[in-house]
N, C-alpha and C positions, 0 to 999 in steps of 0.2 A: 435880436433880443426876443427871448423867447413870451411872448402874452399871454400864453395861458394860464387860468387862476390855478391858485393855492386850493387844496381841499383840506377841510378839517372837520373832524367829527369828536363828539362826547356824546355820552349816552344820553344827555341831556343840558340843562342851559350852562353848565359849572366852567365847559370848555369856550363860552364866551368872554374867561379872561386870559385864554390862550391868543384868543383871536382879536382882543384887544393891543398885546401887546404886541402880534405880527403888525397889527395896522399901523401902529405907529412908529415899527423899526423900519417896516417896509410900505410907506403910504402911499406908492405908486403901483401896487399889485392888488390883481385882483383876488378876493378872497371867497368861496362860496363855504359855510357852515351847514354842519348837518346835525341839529342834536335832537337823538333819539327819544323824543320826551314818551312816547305810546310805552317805550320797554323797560322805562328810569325805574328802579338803581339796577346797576349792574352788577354792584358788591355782593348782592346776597345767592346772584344765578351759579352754576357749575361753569367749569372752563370752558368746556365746549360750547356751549350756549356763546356764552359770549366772544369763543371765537367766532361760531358760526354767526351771530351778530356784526362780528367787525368786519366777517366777509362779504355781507351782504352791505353793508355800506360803502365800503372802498369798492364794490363793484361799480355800484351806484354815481359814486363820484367818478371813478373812470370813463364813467359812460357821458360826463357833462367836462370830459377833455380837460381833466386837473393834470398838472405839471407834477404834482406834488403833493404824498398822504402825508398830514397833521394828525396824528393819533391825541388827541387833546383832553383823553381820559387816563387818569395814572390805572385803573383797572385793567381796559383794554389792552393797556401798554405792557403790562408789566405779563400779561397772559396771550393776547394775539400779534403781539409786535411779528415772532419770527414766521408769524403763518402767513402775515399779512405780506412779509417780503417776501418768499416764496411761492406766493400767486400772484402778483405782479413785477412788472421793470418800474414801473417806476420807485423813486425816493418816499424812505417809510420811516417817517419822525415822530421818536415819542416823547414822553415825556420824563421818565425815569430817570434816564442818563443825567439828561439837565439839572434835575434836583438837587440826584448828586452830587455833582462838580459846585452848584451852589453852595450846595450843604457842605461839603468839605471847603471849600474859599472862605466857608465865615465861623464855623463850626470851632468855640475856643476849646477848652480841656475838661469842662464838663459833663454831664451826661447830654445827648443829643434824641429828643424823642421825634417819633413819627407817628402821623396818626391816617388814617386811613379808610374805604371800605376794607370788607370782611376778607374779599378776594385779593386785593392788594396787600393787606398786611399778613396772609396766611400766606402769600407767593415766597415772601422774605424776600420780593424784590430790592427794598430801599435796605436793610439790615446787611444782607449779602455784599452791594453794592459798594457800603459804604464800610463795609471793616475787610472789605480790600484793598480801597484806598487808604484807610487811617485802620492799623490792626487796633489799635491801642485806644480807638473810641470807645465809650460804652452807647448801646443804641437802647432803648426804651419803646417798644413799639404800640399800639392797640386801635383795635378795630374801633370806628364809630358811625354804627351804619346807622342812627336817626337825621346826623345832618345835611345828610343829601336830597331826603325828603323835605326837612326843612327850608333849605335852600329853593329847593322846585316849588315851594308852597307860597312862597314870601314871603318867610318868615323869620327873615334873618335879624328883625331887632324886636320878638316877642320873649315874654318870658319864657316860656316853652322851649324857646334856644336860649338864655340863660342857663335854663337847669340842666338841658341838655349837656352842653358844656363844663358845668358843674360836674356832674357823674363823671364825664369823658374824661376830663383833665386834673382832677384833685390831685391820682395820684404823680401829674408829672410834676405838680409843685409843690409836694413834698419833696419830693427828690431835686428837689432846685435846676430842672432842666435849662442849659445854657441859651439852648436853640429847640426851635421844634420845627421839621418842616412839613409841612401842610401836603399830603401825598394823595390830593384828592383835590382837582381842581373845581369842582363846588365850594370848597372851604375857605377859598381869598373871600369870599364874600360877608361872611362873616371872621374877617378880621381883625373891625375894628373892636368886636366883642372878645374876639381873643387875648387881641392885645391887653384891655382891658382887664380883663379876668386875671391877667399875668402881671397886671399893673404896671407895663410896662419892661419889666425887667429882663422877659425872656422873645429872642429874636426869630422873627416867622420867617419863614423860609418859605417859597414857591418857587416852583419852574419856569412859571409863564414866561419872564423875559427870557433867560437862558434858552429855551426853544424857539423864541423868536430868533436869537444869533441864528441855532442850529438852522432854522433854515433858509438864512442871508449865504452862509457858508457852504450850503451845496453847490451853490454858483449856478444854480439856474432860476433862482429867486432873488439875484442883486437887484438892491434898488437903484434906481436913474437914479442920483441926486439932482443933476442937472437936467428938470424936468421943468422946468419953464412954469411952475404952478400946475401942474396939469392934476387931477384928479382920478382913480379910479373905483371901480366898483364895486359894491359886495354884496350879497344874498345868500341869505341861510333859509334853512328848511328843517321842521321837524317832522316827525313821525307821530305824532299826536292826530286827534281829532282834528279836520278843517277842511280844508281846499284841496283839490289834489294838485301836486307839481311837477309830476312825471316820476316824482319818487314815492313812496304807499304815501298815502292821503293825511298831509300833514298840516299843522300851522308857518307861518311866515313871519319870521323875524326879518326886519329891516332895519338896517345902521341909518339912520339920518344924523349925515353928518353933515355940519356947514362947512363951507370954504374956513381956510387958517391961514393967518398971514407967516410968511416960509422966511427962515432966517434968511437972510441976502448971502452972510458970508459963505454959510456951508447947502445951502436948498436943501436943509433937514426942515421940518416939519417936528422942530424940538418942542419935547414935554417939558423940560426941566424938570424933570420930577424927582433926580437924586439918584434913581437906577444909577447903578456902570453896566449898561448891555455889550458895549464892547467898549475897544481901544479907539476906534473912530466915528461913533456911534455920538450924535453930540445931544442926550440926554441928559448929559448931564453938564451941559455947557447953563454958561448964563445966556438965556436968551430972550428979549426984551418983546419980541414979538406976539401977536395971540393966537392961543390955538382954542380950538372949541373940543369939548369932550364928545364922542358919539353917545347920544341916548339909543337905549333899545326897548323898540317895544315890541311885544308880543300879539300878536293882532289874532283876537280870538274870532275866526269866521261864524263859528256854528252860533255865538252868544251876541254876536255882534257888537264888541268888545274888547278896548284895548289897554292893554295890560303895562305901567310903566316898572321900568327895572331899574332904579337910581342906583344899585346897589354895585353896578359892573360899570360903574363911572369915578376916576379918580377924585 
């Protein structure tokens, strides 16, 4: 069995609900996070930049013996994905692909919007993607590069992201959008405001579980079920102001997570939470057992200060 952690980077905290849902498809690997919070957003930089961005971090992670890049920004993804596999062997997963297999599995005969940074939705990654597999979708796309900032600010239930959202989204529900998928993993965060806004009626789409599959399915990140309780680790790092960590002088996120009590039948470590992450994936089982959510905090060194994120907990 190979032990070496998972790496996953975003340019900032949006890709810790990427690294959420790895934790919980695969709760026996280790995970190290890297989000860029010194260079946050990404959307608005040239290509290059942020490829040379993505390369200097999957150096970084290579260099602390990851099995495996988690590209956990729909930006990065959709502009460094093939540079990124080109300068290394190892396995290079993003986020795109996933979306869209989501987004076409649930995607009815309506219009389907996407929303995005500036970089992501000028690539026509997700538009491209997705009216090659359905020609006959209509796709809706538009940039929304205030809510990234948002998100990094805490400010996911101010008015400030109400009207944000407001502007961004008016005109998808005019147009009675069926689905929208969220092409920017900052955006799960404010969800529940989306939902909202939409009053329900129109269905969010994210990648984050679907790249979790993707990367059970390389086969070098299967999870033990039959791991007798055992536990493993995670540490993230950003590039912000703070402590230094071997990587440029960042802050330190830490998952505290308690012990969960483990289904007996399957040694899942089930959310129940309604996902279908896969066919043997038992998320979606009834399971009577507890599990505790990971809080994240953000531990400000310089302020002596720590920061809670309730927002990147189911």
């Amino acid at each position: 069995m190979d032990n070496r952690p998972i790496g996953i980077f975003d340019s900032g905290i949006g890709g810790l609900t990427v690294f959420k849902e790895i934790r919980a498809l695969l709760p026996n690997e280790d995970l190290i996070y890297f989000g860029d919070t010194a260079r946050v957003p990404y959307g608005s930089k040239s290509v290059q930049v942020i490829r040379n961005f993505s390369s200097e971090i999957a150096a970084f992670l290579s260099l602390q013996n990851v099995k495996m890049l988690v590209i956990a920004c729909n930006t990065a993804s959709a502009l460094a994905l093939s540079t990124l596999k080109s300068e290394t062997s190892l396995p290079v997963i993003g986020v795109i692909d996933p979306g869209v297999r989501a987004a076409v599995k649930v995607a009815g005969e309506g219009p389907v919007g996407v929303i995005g940074t500036r970089a992501t939705i000028k690539s026509g990654a997700y538009q491209d993607r997705i009216i090659r597999l359905r020609c006959n979708l209509k796709v809706v796309a538009r940039a929304c590069p205030l809510l990234v900032p948002i998100v990094e600010e805490n400010l996911m239930q101010s008015d400030i992201a109400r009207m944000a959202l407001d502007m961004y989204l008016s005109d998808f529900r005019k147009q009675n959008v069926s689905s929208l998928i969220l092409a920017c993993t900052h955006y799960p965060l404010l969800k529940q405001l989306i939902n909202e806004y939409f009053e329900g009626k129109t269905l969010l789409i994210d990648s984050a579980c679907e790249t979790a599959c993707d990367c059970r399915a390389t086969g070098r990140a299967t999870a033990d079920d039959d791991c007798h309780g055992c536990r493993s680790d995670s540490a993230a790092v950003t590039s912000g102001p703070g402590t230094g960590t071997g990587s440029p002088p960042g802050t330190r996120y830490t998952c505290r997570r308690a012990d969960s009590k483990r289904n007996s039948a399957t040694g899942c470590s089930s959310r129940s939470c309604g996902k279908t992450c896969s066919s043997s994936c038992s998320c979606n089982s009834t399971d009577t057992s507890t599990t505790t959510t990971p809080t994240w905090l953000a531990a400000d060194h310089d302020a002596g200060i720590d920061h809670a994120w309730p927002a990147v907990q189911s």
